[in-house]
N, C-alpha and C positions, 0 to 999 in steps of 0.2 A: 705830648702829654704834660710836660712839665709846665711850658706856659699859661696854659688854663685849670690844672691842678694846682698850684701852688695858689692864687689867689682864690681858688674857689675853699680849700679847705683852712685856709687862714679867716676866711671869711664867716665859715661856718659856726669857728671855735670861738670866734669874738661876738658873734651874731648870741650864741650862747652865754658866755659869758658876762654881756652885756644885760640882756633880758634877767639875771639871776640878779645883777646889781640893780637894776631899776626897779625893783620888788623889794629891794631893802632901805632901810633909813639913813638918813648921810654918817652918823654917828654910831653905827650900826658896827661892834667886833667883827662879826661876816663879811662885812662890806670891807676892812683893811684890807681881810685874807683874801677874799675872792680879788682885789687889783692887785696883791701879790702874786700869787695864782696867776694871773694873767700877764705880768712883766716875765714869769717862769717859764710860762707857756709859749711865749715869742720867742726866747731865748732856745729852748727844747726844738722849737717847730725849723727855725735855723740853722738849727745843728744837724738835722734830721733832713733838712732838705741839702745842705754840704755833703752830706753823704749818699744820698741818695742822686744826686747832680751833681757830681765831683766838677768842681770848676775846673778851667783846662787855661793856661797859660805857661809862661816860664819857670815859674815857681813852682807847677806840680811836677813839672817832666823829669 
């Protein structure tokens, strides 16, 4: 699950994200916040998949 999960819903969110920005003006207030928004959103989706997929090596055990 996880290796075909994990790029499909990163794929999704950006696929979105991207479409909302290329409907706005380069100078556009909405347009800072939605790449803000989306540097948030990478970070969230990271964190969300370390928990969800607890990585396994020396350091967890």
């Amino acid at each position: 699950m996880h290796s075909s999960y994990e790029p499909l819903f990163r794929l999704k969110l950006k696929k979105k994200l991207q479409t909302r920005l290329a409907a706005l003006e380069e100078n556009s207030p909405e347009r800072a916040s939605l790449l803000n928004q989306e540097a948030r959103l990478d970070d969230m989706i990271t964190m969300l998949e370390w928990v969800l997929f607890e990585p396994s090596g020396s350091y967890h055990m």
